[in-house]
C-alpha positions as CSV (number, residue, x, y, z in Angstrom):
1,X,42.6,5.8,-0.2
2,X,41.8,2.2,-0.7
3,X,38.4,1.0,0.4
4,X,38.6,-2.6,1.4
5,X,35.9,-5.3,0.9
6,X,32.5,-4.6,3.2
7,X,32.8,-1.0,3.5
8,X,29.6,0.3,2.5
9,X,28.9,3.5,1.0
10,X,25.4,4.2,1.6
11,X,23.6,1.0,-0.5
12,X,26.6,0.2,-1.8
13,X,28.9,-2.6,-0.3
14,X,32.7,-2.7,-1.6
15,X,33.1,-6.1,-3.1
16,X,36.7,-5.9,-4.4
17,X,39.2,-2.8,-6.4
18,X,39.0,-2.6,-10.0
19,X,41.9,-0.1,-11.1
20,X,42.8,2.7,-10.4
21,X,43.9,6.0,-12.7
22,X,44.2,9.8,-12.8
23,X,40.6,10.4,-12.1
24,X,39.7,8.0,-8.6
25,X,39.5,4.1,-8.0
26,X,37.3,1.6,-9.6
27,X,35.6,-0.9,-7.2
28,X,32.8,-3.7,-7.4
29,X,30.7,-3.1,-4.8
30,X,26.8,-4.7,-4.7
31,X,23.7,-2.3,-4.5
32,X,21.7,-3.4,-1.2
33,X,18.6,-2.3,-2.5
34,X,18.3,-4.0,-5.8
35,X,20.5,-6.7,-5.4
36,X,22.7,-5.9,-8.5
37,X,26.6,-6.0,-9.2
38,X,27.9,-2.4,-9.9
39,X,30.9,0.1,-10.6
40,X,31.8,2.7,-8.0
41,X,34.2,4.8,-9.3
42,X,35.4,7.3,-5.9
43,X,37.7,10.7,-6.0
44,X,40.5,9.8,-3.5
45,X,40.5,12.4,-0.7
46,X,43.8,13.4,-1.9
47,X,41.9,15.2,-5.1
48,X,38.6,15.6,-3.3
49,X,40.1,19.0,-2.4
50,X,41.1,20.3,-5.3
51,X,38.3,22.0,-7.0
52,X,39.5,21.5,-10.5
53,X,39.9,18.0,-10.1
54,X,36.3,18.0,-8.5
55,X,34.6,20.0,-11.3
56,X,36.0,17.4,-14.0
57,X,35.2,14.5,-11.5
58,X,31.6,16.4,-11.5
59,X,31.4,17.1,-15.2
60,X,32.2,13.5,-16.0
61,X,29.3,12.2,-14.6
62,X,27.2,14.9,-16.2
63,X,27.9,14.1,-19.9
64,X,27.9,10.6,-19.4
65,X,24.2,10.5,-17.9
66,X,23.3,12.8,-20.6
67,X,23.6,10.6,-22.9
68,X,22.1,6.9,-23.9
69,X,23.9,5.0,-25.9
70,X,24.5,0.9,-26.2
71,X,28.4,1.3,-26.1
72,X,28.1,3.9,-22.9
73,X,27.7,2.9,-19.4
74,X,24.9,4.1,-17.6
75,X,25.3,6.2,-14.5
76,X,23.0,4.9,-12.2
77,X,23.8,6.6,-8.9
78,X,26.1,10.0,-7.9
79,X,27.2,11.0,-4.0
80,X,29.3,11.8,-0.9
81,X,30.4,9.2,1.1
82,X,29.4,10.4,5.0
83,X,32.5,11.5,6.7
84,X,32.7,8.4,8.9
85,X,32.5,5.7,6.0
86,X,36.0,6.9,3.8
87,X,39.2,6.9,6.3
88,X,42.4,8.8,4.1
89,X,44.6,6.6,5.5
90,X,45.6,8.9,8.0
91,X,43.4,8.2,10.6
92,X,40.9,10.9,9.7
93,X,37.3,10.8,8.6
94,X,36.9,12.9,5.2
95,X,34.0,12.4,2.4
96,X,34.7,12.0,-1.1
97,X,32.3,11.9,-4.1
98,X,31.5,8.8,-6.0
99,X,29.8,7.7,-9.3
100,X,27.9,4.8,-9.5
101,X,27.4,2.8,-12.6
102,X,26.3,-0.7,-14.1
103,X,29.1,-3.1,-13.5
104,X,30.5,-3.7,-17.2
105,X,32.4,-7.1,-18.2
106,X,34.9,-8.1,-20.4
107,X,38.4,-6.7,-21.5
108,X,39.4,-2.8,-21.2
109,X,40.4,-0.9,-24.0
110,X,44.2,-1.1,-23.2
111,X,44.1,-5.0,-23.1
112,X,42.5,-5.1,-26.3
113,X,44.7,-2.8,-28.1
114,X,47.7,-4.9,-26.8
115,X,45.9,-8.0,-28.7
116,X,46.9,-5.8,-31.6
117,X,45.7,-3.0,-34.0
118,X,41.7,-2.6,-34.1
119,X,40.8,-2.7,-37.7
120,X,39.6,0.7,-38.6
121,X,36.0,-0.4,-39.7
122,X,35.8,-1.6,-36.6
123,X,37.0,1.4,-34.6
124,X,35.1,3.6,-36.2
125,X,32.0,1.6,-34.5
126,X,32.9,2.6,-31.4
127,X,32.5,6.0,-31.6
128,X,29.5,7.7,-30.6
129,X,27.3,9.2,-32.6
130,X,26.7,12.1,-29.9
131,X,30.8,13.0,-29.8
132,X,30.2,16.1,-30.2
133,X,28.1,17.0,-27.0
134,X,30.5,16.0,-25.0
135,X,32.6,18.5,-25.4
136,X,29.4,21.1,-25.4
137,X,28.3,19.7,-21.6
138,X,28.6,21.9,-18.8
């Protein structure tokens, strides 16, 4: 599924695709109501049917709202999109759940490790203190 620019998800207006990976598709979309830039990170309908993939897709959410931490995005938002906003690109309706979060910039993780090797001080900075919940979250 790719959402194109104006569809709107409740609030949310799709702005423009992000990326894409194992676990949905990253778009900029604009929150209506507060007027704010944000991350909307939707299961493609092809894995909103599988209930494993859905019960990580759920769980990820979960530990990252549980925790508050400056190097963690915070989740501001979670849904379905209504059956008539998400076409599968078959020509039916289906709904798929999203995540909403603040809109983060700069350069992804990948990117910077292809600038070369992160110096190990430095690394172990971005860890989070909390690690270990993560894996403890239902």
């Amino acid at each position: 599924m790719s959402l194109s620019a104006g569809t709107r998800l409740g609030p949310y207006e799709i702005l423009a695709p992000l990326g894409a990976g194992g676990m949905g598709e990253v778009y900029r979309a604009r929150d209506t109501r507060l007027q704010r830039d944000v991350a909307i990170k939707i299961l493609p309908n092809s894995l909103a049917h599988d209930q494993d993939r859905l019960r990580r897709f759920e769980q990820e959410a979960r530990a990252v709202a549980a925790l508050n931490h400056p190097n963690l995005l915070t989740v501001f938002d979670v849904g379905t999109a209504p059956l008539a906003q998400v076409a599968d690109g078959t020509g039916a309706a289906a709904a798929s759940p999203f995540i909403v979060s603040e809109l983060l910039q700069g350069v992804t993780l990948r990117e910077r490790l292809a600038a070369g090797a992160i110096p190990q001080r430095k690394a172990l900075g971005l860890r989070h203190p909390d690690r270990a919940r993560l894996g403890s979250l239902p």
